[in-house]
Backbone as CSV, one residue per row, in Angstrom:
resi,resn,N_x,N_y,N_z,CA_x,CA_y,CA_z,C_x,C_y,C_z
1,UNK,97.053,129.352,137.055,97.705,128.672,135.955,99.213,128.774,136.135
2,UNK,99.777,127.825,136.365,101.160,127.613,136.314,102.048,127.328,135.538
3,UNK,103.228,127.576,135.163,104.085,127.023,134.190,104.350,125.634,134.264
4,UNK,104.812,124.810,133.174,105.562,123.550,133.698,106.650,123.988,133.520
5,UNK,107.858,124.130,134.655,109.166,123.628,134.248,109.592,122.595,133.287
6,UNK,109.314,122.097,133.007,109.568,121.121,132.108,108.661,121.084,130.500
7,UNK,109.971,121.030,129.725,109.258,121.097,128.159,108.841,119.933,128.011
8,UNK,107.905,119.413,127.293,107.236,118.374,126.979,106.743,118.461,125.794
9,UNK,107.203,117.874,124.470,106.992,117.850,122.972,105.628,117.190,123.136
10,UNK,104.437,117.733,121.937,103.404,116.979,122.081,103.210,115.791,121.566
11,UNK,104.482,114.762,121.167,105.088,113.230,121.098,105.288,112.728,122.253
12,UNK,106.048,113.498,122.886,106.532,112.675,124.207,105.781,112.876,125.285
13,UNK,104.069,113.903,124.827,103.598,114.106,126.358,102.897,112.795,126.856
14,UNK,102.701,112.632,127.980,102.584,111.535,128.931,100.551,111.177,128.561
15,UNK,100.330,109.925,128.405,99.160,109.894,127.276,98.708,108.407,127.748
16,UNK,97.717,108.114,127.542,97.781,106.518,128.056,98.139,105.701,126.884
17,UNK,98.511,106.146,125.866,99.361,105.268,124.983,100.631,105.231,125.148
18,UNK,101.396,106.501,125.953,102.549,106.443,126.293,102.724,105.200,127.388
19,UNK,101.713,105.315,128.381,101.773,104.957,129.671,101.831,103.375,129.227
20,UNK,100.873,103.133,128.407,100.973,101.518,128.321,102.400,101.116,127.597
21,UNK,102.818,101.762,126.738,104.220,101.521,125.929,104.912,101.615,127.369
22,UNK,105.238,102.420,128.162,105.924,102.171,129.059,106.019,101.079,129.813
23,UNK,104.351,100.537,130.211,104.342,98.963,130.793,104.506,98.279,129.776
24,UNK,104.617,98.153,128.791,105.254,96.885,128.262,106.563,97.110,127.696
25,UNK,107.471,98.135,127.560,108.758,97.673,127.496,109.623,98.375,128.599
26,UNK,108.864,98.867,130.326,109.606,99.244,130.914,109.674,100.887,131.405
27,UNK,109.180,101.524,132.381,109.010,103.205,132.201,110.671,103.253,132.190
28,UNK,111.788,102.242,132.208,113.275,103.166,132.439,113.663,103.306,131.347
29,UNK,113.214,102.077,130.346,113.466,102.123,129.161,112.823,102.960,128.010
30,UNK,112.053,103.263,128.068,110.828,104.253,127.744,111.605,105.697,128.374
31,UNK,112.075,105.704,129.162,112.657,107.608,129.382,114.048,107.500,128.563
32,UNK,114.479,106.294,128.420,116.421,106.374,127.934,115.619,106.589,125.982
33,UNK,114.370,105.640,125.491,114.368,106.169,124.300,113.718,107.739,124.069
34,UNK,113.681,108.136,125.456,112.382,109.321,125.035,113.991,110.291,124.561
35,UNK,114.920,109.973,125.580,116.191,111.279,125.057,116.765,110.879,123.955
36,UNK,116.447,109.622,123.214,117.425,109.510,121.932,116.156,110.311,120.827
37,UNK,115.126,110.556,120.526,114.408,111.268,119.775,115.030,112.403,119.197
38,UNK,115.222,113.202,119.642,116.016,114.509,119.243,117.238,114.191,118.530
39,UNK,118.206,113.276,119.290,119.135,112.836,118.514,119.083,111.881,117.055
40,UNK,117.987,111.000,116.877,117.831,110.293,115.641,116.885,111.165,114.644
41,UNK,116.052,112.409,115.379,115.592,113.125,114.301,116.627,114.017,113.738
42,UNK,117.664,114.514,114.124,119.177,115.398,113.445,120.053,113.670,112.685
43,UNK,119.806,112.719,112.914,120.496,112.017,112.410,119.896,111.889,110.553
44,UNK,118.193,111.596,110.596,117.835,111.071,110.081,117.519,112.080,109.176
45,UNK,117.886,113.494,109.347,117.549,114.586,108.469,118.849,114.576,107.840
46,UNK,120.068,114.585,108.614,121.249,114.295,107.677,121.289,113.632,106.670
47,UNK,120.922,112.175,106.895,120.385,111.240,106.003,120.002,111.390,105.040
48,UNK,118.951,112.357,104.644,117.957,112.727,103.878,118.614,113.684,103.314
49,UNK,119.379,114.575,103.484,120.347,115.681,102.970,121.478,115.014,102.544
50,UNK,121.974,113.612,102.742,123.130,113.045,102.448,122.788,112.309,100.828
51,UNK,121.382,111.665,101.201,120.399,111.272,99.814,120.346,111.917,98.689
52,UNK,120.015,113.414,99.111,119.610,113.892,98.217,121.201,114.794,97.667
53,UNK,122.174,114.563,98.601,123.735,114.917,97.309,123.814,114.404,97.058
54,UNK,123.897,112.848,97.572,124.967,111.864,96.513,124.166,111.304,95.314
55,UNK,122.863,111.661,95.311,122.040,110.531,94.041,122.311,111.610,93.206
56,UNK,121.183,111.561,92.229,121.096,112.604,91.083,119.719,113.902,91.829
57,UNK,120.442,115.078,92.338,119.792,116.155,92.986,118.422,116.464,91.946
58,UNK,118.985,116.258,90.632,117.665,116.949,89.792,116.738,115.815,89.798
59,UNK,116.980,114.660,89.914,115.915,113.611,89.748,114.538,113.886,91.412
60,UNK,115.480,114.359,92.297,114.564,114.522,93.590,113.923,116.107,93.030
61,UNK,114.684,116.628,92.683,113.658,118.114,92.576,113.204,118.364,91.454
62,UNK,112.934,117.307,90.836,111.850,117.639,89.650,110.264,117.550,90.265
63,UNK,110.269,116.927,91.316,109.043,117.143,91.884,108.745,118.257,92.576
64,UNK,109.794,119.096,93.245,109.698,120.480,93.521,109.168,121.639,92.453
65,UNK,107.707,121.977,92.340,107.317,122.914,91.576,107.960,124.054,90.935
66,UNK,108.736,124.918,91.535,109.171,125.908,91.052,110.662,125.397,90.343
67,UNK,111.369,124.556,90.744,112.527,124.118,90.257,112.644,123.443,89.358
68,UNK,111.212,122.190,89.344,111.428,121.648,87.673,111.031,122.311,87.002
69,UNK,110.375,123.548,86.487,110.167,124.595,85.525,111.230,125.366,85.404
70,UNK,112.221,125.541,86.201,113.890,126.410,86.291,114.457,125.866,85.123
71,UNK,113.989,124.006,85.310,115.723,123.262,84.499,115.346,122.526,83.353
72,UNK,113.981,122.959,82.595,113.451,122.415,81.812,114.431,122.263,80.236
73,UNK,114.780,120.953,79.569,115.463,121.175,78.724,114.474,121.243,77.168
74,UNK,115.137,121.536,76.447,114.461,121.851,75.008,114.504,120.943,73.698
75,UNK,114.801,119.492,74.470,115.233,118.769,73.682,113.881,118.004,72.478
């Protein structure tokens, strides 16, 4: 049993669904999107952290269990 040198996420491992996505838009093009992954998943979490300051924070975490019972008002 050998190591792979190489990390391989179990998204990007090599699959015959990969293989055919590769024949139809290209295996060069298919390796240039395999390295933007990492980069649009840190983008798209920003995103989601950028969402949730600028709207109204309590409107997203009232669905968070322990937190909408924190900010419950008495009105």
């Amino acid at each position: 049993m050998g190591m792979r040198s190489e990390f391989s996420p179990w998204w990007l491992a090599t699959t015959s669904s990969s293989n055919m996505l590769g024949k139809l838009i290209g295996q060069k093009y298919f390796s240039i999107a395999r390295t933007w992954v990492p980069t649009l998943a840190v983008w798209g979490s920003v995103g989601g952290v950028a969402l949730v300051h600028f709207t109204d924070w309590r409107l997203i975490l009232d669905y968070v269990p322990y937190v909408s019972g924190k900010f419950k008002n008495d009105d």
